[in-house]
Structure formats: C-alpha cells, structure tokens
DOFI-558319 format. One record per atom (N, C-alpha, C): residue in one letter; x, y, z. Coordinates in steps of 0.1 Angstrom, whole numbers, plus 5000, padded with zeros to 4 digits. Example, Ala and Ser with C-alpha at 12.3 -4.5 7.8 and 13.67 -1.06 7.14 Angstrom:
2
A513249435078;A512349555078;A513249675078;S512849785071;S513749895071;S512950005079;
***
This chain:
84
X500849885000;X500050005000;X500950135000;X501850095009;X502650245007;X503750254992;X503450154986;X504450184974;X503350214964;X502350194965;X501050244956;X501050394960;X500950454973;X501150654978;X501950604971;X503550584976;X504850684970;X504450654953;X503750584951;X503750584933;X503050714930;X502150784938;X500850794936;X501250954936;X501950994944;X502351104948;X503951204936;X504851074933;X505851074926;X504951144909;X504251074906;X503351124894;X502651234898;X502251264909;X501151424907;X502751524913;X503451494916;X505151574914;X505951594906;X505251514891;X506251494882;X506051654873;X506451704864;X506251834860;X506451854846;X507351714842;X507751744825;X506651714814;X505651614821;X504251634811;X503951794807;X503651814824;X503051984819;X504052064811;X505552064816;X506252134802;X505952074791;X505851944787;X505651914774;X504252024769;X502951994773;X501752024773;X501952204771;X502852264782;X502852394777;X503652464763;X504352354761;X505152344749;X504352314739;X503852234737;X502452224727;X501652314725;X500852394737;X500352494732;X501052624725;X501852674732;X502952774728;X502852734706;X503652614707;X503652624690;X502352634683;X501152604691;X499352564685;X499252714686;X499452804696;X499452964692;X500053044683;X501552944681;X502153034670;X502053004657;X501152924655;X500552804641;X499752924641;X498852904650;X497452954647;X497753134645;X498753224648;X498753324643;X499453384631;X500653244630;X500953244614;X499953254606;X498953124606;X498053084596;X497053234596;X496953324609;X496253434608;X496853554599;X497953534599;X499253634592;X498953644578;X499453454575;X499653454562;X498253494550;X497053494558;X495753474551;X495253644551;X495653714561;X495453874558;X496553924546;X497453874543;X498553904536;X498653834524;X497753714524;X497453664510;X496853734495;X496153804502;X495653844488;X496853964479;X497454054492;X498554134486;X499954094484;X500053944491;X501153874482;X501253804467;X499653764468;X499153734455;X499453824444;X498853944443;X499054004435;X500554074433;X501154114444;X502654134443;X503653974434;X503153884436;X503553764428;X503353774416;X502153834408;X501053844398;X501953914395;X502654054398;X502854174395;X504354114388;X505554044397;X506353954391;X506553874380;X505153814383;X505553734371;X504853764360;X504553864357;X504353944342;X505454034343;X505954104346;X507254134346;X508554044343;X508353944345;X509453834340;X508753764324;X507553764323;X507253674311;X507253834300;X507153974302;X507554054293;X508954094290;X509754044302;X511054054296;X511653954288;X510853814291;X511153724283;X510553724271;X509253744266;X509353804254;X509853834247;X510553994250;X511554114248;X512754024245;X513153944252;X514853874247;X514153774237;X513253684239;X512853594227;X513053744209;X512453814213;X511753894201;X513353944192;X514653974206;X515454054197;X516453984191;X516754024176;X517453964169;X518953904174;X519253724169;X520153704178;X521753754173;X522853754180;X523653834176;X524853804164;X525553844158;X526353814145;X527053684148;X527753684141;X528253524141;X529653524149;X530253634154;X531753724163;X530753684174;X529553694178;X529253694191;X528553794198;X528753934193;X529054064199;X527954104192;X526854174199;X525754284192;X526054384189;X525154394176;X525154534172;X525754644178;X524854654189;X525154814198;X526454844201;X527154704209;X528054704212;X529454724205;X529354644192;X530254654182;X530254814176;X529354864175;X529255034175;X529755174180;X529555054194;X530355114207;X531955104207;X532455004196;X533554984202;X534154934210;X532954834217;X532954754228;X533354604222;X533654554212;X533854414209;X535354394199;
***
C-alpha cells in the first residue's frame, strides 16, 4: 500500500508532462497566428507575385523577340560602341 502513495504522489510531482503540454500549446498559438498572418496578407502577396510574374514573362518575350547576335558573338550596339 505504501508503494501504491509513494507511486501515487511521485506522478502528481512529476512536471515534465506539463512542460511538454505547455510546449504544445505555445507552438498551436504560433500556428494559429501564422495561419492568421499569412491569410490577411494573402491576397496582397498574390497580386505582388501576379505583378512578378508578368514582369518576367514581358522581359522574356523582349529577349525571345530580339534579333540573335552576328556570328563574332557581339551585338550590334555593342560592336558600335567599340565594345567588341
């Protein structure tokens, strides 16, 4: 009987569940105000992404469109310049 107390009492003294348990909540608050963060901020990340990536598909256009360079290597402009 007395090793059933000292069992009994050793467990309602133990304390590292409760750190675990406070440790769990801690990260379930910081989840839950990321996932608050990222969903107010979604729509103006979206379009800031939007805004990117038409900005990269018109420059890539622009390089598809311009003529490729002489057979030396060196463009036009450059060769003009005195640069090649």
């Amino acid at each position: 009987m007395q090793g059933t107390l000292f069992s009994l009492r050793m467990f309602v003294a133990e304390e590292s569940g409760a750190t675990a348990i406070e440790y769990g909540l801690i990260a379930a608050l910081v989840s839950v105000a990321a996932i608050g963060a990222l969903r107010s901020y979604g729509s103006s990340l979206a379009n800031l992404f939007g805004t990117v990536e038409s900005a990269l598909a018109s420059a890539e256009a622009t390089t598809q469109d311009s003529p490729p360079p002489p057979s030396g290597g060196c463009p036009p402009a450059d060769e003009a310049a005195g640069l090649c």
